[in-house]
C-alpha positions as CSV (number, residue, x, y, z in Angstrom):
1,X,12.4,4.8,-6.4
2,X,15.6,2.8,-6.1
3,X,18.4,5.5,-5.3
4,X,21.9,5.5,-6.1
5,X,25.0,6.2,-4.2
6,X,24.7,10.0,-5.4
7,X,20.7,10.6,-4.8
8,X,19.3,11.3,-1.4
9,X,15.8,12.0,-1.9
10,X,13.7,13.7,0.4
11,X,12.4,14.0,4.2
12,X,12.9,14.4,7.8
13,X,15.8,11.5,7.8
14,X,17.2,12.9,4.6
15,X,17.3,16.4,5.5
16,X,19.7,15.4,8.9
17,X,22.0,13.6,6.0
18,X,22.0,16.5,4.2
19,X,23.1,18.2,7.3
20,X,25.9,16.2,8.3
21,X,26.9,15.5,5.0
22,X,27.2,19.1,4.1
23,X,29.2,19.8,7.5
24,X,31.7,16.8,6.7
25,X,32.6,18.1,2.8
26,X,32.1,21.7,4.1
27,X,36.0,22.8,4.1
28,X,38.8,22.1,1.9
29,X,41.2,19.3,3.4
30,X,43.0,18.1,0.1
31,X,45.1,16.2,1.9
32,X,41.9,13.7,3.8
33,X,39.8,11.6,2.2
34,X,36.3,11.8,3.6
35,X,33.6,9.0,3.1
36,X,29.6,10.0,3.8
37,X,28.6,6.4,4.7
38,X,24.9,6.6,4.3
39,X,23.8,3.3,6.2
40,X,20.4,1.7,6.2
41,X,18.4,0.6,9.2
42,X,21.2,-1.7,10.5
43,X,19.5,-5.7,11.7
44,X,21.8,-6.9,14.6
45,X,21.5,-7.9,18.4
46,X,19.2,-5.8,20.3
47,X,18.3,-2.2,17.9
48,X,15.9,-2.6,15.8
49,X,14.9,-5.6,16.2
50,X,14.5,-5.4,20.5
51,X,11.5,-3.9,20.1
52,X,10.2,-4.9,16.7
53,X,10.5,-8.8,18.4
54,X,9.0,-8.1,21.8
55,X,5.7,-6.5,19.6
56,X,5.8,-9.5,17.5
57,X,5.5,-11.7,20.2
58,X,2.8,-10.0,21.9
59,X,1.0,-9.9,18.3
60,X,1.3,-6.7,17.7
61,X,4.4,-7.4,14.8
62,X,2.1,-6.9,11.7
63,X,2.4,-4.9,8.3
64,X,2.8,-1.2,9.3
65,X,0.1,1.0,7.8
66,X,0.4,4.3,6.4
67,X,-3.0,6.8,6.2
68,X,-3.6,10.1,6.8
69,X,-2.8,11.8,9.8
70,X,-3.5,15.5,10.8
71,X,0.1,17.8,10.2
72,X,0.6,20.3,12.3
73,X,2.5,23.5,11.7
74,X,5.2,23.1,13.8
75,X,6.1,19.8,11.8
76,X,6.0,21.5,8.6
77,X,7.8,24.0,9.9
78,X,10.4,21.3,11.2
79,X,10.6,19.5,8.3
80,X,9.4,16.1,10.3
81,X,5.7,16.2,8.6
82,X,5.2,12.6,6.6
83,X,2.6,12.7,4.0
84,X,1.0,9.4,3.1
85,X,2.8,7.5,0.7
86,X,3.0,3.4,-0.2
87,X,-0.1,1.8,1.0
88,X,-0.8,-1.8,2.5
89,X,2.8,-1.9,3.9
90,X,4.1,-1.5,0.6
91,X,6.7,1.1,1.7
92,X,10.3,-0.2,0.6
93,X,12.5,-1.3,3.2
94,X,16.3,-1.1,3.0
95,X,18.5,-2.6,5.6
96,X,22.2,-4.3,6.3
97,X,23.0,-6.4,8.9
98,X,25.5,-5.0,11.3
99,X,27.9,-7.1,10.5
100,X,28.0,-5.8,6.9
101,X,28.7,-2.5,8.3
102,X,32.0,-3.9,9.8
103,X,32.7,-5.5,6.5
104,X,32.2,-2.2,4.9
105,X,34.3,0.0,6.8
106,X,37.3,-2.6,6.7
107,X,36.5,-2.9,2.9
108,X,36.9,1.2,2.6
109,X,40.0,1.1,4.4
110,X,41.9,-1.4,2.1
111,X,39.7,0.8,-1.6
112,X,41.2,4.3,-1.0
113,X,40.0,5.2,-3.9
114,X,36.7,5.0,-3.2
115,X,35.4,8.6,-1.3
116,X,32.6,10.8,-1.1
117,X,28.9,9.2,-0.6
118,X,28.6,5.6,-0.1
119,X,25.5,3.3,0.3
120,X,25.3,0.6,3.2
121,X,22.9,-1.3,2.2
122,X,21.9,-4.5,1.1
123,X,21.5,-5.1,-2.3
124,X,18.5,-6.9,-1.7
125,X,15.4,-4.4,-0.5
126,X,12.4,-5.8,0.4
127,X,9.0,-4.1,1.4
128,X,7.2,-3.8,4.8
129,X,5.2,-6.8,4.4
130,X,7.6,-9.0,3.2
131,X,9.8,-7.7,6.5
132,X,7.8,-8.4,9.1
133,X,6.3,-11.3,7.6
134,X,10.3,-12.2,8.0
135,X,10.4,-11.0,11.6
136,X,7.3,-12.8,12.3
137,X,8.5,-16.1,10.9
138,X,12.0,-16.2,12.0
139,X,10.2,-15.7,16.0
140,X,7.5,-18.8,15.3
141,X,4.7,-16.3,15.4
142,X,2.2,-17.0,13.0
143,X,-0.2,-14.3,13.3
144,X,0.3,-10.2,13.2
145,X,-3.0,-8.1,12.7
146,X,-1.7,-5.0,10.7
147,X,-1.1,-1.4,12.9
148,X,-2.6,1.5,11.4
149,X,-0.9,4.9,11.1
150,X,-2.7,6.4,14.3
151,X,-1.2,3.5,16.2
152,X,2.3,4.4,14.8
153,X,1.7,8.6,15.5
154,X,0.9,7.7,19.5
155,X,3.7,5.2,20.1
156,X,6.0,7.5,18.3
157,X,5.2,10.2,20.5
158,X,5.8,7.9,23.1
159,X,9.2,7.2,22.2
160,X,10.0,10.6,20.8
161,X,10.2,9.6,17.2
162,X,9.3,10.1,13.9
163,X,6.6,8.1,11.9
164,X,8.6,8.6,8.6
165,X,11.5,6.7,9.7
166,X,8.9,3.3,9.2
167,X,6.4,4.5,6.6
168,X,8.7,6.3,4.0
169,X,9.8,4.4,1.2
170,X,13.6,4.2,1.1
171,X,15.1,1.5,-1.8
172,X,18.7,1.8,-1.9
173,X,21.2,-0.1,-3.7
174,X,24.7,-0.3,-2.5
175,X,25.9,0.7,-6.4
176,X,29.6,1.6,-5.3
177,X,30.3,-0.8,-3.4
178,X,29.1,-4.1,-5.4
179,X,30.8,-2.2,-8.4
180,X,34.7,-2.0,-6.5
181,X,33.8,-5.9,-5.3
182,X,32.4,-6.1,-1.7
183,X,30.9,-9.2,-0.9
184,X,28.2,-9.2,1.8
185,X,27.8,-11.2,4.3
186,X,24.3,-11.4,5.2
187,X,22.8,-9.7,2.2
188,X,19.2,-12.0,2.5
189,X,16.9,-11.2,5.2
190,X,16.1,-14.5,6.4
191,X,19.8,-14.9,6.8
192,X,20.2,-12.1,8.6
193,X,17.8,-12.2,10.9
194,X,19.3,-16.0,11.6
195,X,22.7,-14.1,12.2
196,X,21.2,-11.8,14.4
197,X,19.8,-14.1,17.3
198,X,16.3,-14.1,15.8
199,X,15.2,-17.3,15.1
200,X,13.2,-19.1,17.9
């Protein structure tokens, strides 16, 4: 589902937007302008990609699988159950390269009249595959046997994290923003990957 700047969807990650979102337009301030900057997994030096290329290069930086996995009550009952979804790594993937995000918030700052919810994305989504067959590339590895959803559940718990945050599908469009004329800087992966130190 491709969103636009004024759909959110549904899920763990999307229900902590919803949160903050609805605690920045709660009161009436006629006189600020608020923006709800709703960024995608952000590709820079070190987040993201720290881990994602230190897996890789132990050849572990395959297609991430999602499958069933038992759901408990108490993450129903927290909202952070993930129900399988996309299959063969075919879960959409939106990101922006951190230097984007800069980009954007000067870019805000000089378009006044542009307010409420805003996409940070690129406006060119690709799926799981096609990303860490990217990530695998750009770090000369040339083999990355795919990890399976019960892989994903125990390092997540080992990390204390959520499995959604890789296996949902998320395929935003930065709508707004390519509308009042931003221009990205990085808006291909294999560019930004490059940009972000990356590349062997």
């Amino acid at each position: 589902m491709t969103e636009a700047d004024g759909e959110i969807g549904t899920g763990f990650s999307v229900e902590v937007a919803k949160a903050w979102e609805a605690a920045l337009f709660a009161d009436s301030l006629p006189a600020t302008r608020r923006v709800a900057l709703r960024t995608a997994i952000v590709l820079g030096d070190g987040g993201v990609l720290g881990p994602l290329r230190h897996l890789a290069r132990l050849g572990l930086g395959g297609t991430q699988l999602d499958g069933w996995w038992p759901v408990t009550r108490a993450r129903r009952e927290a909202g952070t159950a993930h129900f399988p979804g996309a299959r063969g790594g075919r879960q959409r993937f939106s990101w922006i390269h951190v230097d984007d995000v800069v980009g954007i918030i000067d870019f805000l700052e000089e378009h006044p009249e542009l307010d409420g919810p805003v996409n940070a994305s690129t406006p060119n989504p690709v799926d799981n595959v096609t990303f860490m067959a990217s990530v695998r590339r750009a770090l000369g590895v040339r083999f990355g046997p795919p990890t399976p959803r019960w892989m994903l559940e125990i390092g997540a718990i080992g990390i204390r994290t959520e499995t959604e945050l890789i296996l949902k599908s998320r395929w935003v469009l930065p709508g707004r923003l390519t509308q009042a004329g931003y221009v990205f800087r990085h808006p291909d992966l294999d560019g930004a990957l490059e940009a972000s130190g990356l590349v062997r």
